[in-house]
Every structure is written in C-alpha cells, then in structure tokens.
N, C-alpha and C positions, 0 to 999 in steps of 0.2 A: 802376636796372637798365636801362630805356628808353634812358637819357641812353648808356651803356656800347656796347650794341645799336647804338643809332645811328650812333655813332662808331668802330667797328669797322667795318677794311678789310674790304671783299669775297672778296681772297683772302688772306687771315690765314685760321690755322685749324693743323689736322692733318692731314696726308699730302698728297696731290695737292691737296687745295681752298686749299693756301695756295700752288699754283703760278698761274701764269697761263693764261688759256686758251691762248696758245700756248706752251707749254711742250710738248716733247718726249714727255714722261712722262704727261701727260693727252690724247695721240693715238695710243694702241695702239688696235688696231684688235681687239676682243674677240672679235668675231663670227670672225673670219678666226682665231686662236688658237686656237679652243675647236673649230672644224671639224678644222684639222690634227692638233690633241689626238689627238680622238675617234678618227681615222684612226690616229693613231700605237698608240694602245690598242686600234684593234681587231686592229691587226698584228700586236701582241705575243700574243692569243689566237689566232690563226691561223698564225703562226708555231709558236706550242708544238702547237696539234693537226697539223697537218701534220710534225712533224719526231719529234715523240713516237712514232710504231709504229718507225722506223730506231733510234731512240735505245734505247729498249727491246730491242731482238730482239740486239742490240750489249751488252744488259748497262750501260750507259750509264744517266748520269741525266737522267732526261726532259726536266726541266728548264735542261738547260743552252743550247742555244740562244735560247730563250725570254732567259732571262736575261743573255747577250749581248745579243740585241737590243734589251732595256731600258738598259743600259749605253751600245750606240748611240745612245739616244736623248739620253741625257741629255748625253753627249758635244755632241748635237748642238742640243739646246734654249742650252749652251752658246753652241756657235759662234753661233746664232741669235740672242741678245739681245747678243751683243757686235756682230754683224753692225749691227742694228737701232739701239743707242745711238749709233754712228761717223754723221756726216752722211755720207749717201752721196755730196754732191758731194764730200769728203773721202776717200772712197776712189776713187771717180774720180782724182782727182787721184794715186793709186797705182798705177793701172788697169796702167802699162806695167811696171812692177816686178814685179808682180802676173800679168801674165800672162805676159813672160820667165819668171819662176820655174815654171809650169804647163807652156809648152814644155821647158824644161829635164830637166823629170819626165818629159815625154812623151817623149823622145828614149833618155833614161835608163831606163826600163820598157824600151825596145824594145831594150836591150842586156842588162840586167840583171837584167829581173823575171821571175818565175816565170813555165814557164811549165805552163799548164791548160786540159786539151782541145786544143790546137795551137795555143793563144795567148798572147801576154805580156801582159798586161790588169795584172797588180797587181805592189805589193814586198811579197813572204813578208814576215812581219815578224813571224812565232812563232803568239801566237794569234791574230794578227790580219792582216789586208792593206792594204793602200793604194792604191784605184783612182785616177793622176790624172785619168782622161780625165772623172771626173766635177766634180773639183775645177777643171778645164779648162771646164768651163759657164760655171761663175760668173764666172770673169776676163775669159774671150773675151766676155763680156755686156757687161761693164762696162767694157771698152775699145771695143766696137764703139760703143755707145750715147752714149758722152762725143766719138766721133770725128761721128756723126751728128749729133751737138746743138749742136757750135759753130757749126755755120752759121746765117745769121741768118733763111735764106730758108726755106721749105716744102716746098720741092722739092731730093733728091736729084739733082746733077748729075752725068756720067759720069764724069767724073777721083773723085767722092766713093765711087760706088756701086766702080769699080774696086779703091781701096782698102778698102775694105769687105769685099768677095770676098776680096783678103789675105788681112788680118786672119782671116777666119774662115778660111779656104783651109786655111792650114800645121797648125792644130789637127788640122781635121778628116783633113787625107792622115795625119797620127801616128796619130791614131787608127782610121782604117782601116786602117792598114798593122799594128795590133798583133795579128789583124783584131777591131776593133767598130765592126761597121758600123751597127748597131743605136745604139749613144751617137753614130755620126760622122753618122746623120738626125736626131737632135733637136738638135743643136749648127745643121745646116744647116736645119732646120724654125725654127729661134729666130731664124738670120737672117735668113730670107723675111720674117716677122713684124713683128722691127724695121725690116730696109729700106721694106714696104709704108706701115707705119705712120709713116717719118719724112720720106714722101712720093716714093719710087722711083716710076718710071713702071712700067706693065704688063711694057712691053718688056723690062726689065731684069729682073722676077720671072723672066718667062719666058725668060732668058737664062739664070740662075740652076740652073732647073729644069731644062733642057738640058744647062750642065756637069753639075751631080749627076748626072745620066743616063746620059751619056758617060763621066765618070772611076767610076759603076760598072763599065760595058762595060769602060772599058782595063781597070781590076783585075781581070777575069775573063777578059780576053785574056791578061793579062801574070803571070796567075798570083799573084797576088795575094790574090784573094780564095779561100779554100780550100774544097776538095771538099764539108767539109761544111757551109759556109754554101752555095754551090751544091746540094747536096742540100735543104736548106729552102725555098728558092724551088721548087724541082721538087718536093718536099712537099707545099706548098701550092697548087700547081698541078693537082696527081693527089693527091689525100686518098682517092681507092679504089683505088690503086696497088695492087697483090700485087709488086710490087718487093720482092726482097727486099733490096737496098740500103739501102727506105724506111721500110721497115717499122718500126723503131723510132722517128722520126721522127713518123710517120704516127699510128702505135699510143698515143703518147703524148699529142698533139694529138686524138684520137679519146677515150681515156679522161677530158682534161680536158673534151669539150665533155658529154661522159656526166654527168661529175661532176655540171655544172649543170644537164643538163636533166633528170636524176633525181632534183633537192633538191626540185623542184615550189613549192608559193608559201612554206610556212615553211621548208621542210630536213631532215634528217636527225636533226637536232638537232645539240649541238658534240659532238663526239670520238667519234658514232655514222656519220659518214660511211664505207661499206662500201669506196669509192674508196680514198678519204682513207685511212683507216685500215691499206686493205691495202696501200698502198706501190705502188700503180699509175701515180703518176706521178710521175718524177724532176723533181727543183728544183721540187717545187710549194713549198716557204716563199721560193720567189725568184721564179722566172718564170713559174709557175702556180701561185701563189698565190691568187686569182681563183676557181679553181676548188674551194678549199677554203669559201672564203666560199659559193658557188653551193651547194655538196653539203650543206655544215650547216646553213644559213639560207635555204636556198631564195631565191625573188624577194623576198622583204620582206629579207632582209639585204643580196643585189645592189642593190639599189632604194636601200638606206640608205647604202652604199658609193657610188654613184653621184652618190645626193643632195649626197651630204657634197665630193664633189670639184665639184659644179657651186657648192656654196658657196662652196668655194676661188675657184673661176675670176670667180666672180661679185666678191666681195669686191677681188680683185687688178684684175680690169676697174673696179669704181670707184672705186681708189686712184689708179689711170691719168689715171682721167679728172680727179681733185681734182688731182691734182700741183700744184705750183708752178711750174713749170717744164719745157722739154721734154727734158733729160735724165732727170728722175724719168718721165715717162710711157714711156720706149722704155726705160727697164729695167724695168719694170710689164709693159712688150708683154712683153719676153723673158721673162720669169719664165711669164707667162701660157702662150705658146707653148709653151714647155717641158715644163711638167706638163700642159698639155692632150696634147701629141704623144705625151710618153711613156707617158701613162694608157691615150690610147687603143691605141697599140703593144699594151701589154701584155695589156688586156683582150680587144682586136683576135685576138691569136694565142689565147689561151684557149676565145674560140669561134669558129677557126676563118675569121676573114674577114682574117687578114693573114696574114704568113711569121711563122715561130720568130725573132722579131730576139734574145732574149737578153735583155732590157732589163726591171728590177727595174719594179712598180707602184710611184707614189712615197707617202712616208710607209707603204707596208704592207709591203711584201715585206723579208725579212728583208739585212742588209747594212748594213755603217757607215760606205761610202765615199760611197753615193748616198744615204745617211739626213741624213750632215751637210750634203752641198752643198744638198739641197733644204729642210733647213735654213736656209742661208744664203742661199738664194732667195729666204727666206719674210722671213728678216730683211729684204734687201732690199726688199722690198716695205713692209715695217713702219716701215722708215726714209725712205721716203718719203713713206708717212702723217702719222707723228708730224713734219716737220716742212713741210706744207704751207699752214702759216700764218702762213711768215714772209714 
C-alpha cells in the first residue's frame, strides 16, 4: 500500500485534484461567488416584500414577481459561467462584433422600442423586456480595455485617449438620447476608471469630465433631456420644495429616506414594514429597493448589504491586481467601476444625497436586463481569475 501511495501522481484523483494548479476550474474565486449569491437571495426576498401589498390589492399572486426574478437569475448565473469559461482574451478578440451588435440595439430601441414614462429604454417582448443599454456595459468594456492594452507603454497617449472618448462616446449619446442618463454615467464613470488606471494623464480625466458636463448642458439646451429628468435634478436641489410640480418626486425620495430611518438598528422586521407595506413608494423592487432593506432590517441588514458589496469590490480589486496581464486588469478596473458607481447611484438617491437617476442597485433590485450583464461582469472578472497562471 506504501509502495502504491508513493507512486501515485499528485494530481491523479477525483474532481478538481486531478486538474492542475493552473487549471481553469481550480481558480474560481469562492469568496467573490458566495457574496454575489447572498446579494442575489437577498433581492429575491426584498423584491417579493416590496411588490406583494400591489400584487395583493390587484388580486394577483404574491408571488409572481418574486419568481420572475429568480428565473432572472438563473438566466443569469447562466450567462455568468459561460461568460467566465470563454478566455477573456478570446472574447476580446470578439470585442468589435460584439459591440457593433450593442450599438445596433441601441439605435434599434431608439426606433422601435417601447416606449415607458417618455422613454425607449427596452424591446416589449411579452412578459419580458430587453434593456440594451445594459448589455452595452459589457461590450463597450471589453473593446475599450483590449484598445488600451495593446500598447506596450504605461502611459495613455492623446491620439489613444481620443479614440477612447469614441469608443465610449456613440454608446453613451444612444443612450442618453433614449433618455438614460442614469446607465449613460456609469458607462462614462467606467471609462474614467479604465483610462486612469491604464495610465491617462490628470489633464485628460479632466477633459473627460468637462465634456460629460457640457454634452449634459447641450441635452438640456437642445431639449434633449426631458422635463422630467430636469425636474429630479431640481428635486434634489429643493427636497422642501411645496412645488407642486415636485411634489411627487420630492414625496417619494422623502418616504424612502423615512423608510430607513425608521427601521432603527434591527427593522421592522420582513413584510411588517408600515412604508413598505403600504405602497408609499413607487419602483421600490427597482429603484428604491434600498429602502425596503433599511425599513425591515434596520442598520444590521443595510450594514450586511453594504458589507457584502464591499466584498464584491474587494474581491474584483485583487483579481485586478493578480491578473496576468494588463488587459485582464483594465477589465477588473471597469467591472469594479461599475458596480461601485451604480451601487452607490442607487443607494445615493434612497437617502437623499444624489438625484432620482433611475438606475437598478446591482444583484438586488428586481430586473433581468441589468441581472444578466452584472452577471457577465462578474463572469468577467472570474475569467480573469481562473486563468491567471498561465
């Protein structure tokens, strides 16, 4: 039996121990999986108590949202491991297919797609929608980041950084034009990120920052930007307005910060929030969602929700830093970017210290369009892990 023991390879065996250490499949990153998990499950229970008092009073069964967005998930844990398997320099190398197809949608929504509240944002597609502008993340990443990393030097040069601005440019004018201006700053927060990090000078952020600023203005000059995303800035400007203009605006953003600062440190408990329950604030399983958490679970569930996304960021920041290369770390920065910009957006407007941008919390807030690309964010990120050892 000794003799047997002896002579038996190292990686012989069952399941993963008979891979190699760098094998693909024994570099998941566990800790990063089991965080998004927990997020995604806590959404599914916060989706159903926020959307259950409408679904009830409707006759409706409670349950059916709730159970949609588990379906999104799984949809998207899909896209996620098939994301993750594919070498990402191998989808790089699709990157411009890939995001022609994205523009193509985009251009296509702004003729064809429904529209909702004064916007074309999706394709009706029965029970379901299709947001591209979110599916437009993941491309416009993965072509900026493959354009940034051929070069051999450290430094961003201006003919580079110019096509860069492109590249992200035409995305984001489709998507503000559908108007979401709310997904058209995390697209352009994702490329501050990667240009910073793939070595742009100050000068150039800050030039950056100035267009954004300016092709705000024209859209609001040129009529663009509509009355009532203008009204949300002026919202959030006057939050004691007696506008009656504002008032619904106002009223809404005032009831979610209630929500949270009357859950106190445990909450209300689940599906006893008085808020929550009574139907006081619209799109709270999307865009104040947040507020559902704050009113049932008080500061230990925000606190948990919090924690669990500083794991995310943590995790993706030292997949960044292990890379193999510097195209796996500038898609790590944009992944990073992303869900840190959109998180705090969203929690941002819930209490009160941003504008209403619109823009889902990621992994919780209910929705299958921003479930899967942050998905395949996540993938991204997982496939630069698993194969940083070669």
């Amino acid at each position: 039996m000794a003799g047997i023991l002896s002579t038996r390879r190292p990686d012989s065996g069952l399941g993963n121990i008979k891979r190699g250490i760098t094998a693909p499949t024994r570099s998941i990153d566990w800790v990063l999986m089991t965080a998004v998990g927990l997020l995604n499950t806590i959404g599914v229970f916060i989706v159903y108590s926020a959307t259950r008092p409408r679904l009830i009073s409707r006759g409706s069964d409670p349950f059916s949202f709730a159970q949609r967005q588990v379906a999104f998930i799984i949809v998207a844990l899909v896209a996620m491991v098939v994301v993750m398997w594919l070498d990402y320099v191998q989808l790089h190398g699709n990157a411009n297919l890939l995001y022609a197809g994205t523009l193509f949608l985009l251009v296509l929504v702004l003729v064809t797609g429904a529209v909702i509240g004064g916007a074309r944002l999706s394709f009706d597609l029965g029970p379901i929608s299709v947001q591209p502008s979110e599916i437009s993340k993941v491309t416009t990443l993965l072509l900026l980041a493959g354009y940034l990393a051929r070069g051999d030097t450290e430094e961003v040069s201006y003919e580079m950084f110019i096509r860069s601005l492109f590249i992200v440019g035409v995305p984001v004018v489709l998507i503000a034009v559908e108007p979401d201006l709310g997904s058209a700053s995390v697209v352009v927060a994702m490329a501050m990120g990667v240009l910073l990090v793939a070595g742009a000078r100050a000068r150039y952020i800050i030039l950056i920052t100035t267009l954004s600023v300016s092709s705000v203005v024209a859209g609001v000059v040129s009529g663009v930007v509509r009355d009532y995303q203008l009204q949300r800035i002026t919202g959030f400007l006057n939050q004691n307005s007696d506008s009656a203009s504002l008032q619904q605006l106002i009223t809404q953003v005032r009831f979610a910060k209630r929500a949270v600062a009357t859950g106190g440190f445990f909450g209300k408990g689940y599906l006893d929030g008085p808020l929550t329950n009574g139907r006081f604030i619209p799109v709270q399983s999307t865009d104040f969602v947040f507020s559902a958490v704050g009113e049932q679970f008080g500061m230990v569930g925000c606190g948990i929700v919090l924690s669990l996304f500083a794991v995310v960021l943590w995790r993706i920041f030292r997949i960044a830093r292990l890379a193999q290369d510097r195209l796996g770390t500038l898609v790590c920065t944009g992944v990073f970017t992303m869900i840190l910009w959109q998180a705090f957006q969203n929690i941002g407007m819930t209490m009160g210290i941003t504008p209403v941008s619109g823009v889902p919390l990621p992994f919780v807030s209910y929705g299958g369009s921003h479930t899967v690309a942050f998905a395949m964010m996540i993938g991204l990120a997982q496939s630069v892990h698993m194969r940083r050892f070669r």
